[in-house]
N, C-alpha and C positions, 0 to 999 in steps of 0.2 A: 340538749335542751332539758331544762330542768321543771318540772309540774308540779305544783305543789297542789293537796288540797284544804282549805284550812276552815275546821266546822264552825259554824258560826251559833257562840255560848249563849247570849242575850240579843235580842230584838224587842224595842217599845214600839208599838203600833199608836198612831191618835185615830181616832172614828168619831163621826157627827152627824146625828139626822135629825128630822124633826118629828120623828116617836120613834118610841120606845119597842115598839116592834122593828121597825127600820132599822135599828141601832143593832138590836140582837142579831140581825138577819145579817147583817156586815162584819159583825165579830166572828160570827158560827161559820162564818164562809169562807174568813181570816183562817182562823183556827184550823179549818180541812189544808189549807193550802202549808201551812207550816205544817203540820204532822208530817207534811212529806218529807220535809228538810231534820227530822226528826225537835222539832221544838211543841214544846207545850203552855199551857198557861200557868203562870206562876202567882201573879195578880192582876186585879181590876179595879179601875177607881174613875168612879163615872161622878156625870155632875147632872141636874135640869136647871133651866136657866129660864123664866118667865119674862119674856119681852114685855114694853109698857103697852102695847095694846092685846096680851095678855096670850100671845101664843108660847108654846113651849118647845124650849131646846134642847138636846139631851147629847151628852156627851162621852167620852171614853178613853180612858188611855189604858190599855192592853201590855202586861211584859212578859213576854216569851222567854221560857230558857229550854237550854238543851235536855232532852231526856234524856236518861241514864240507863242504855239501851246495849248490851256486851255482844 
């Protein structure tokens, strides 16, 4: 039987809540959970999005890559 392990280089995460605390609280939480698989944050590119009866949405898309860890 043959096992292979194969580290995984790149992971994009989306995240969505409705604040902007909510949003960070989900990323930061992201974040701990990948350090374990040794991935880090590479970039972030968030958006807010004003609904017409004037609430606010706030969005995320997260790209993990691997750290460079010997």
């Amino acid at each position: 039987m043959n096992i292979s392990f194969d580290l995984i280089e790149d992971k994009v995460e989306c995240f969505e809540a409705d604040s902007i605390n909510k949003l960070e609280e989900k990323i930061q939480s992201q974040i701990e959970v990948n350090k374990s698989i040794l991935l880090s944050v590479h970039s972030v590119s968030h958006q807010m999005h004003v609904t017409e009866d004037g609430r606010r949405f706030y969005s995320a898309v997260v790209h993990f890559k691997r750290t460079n860890k010997a």
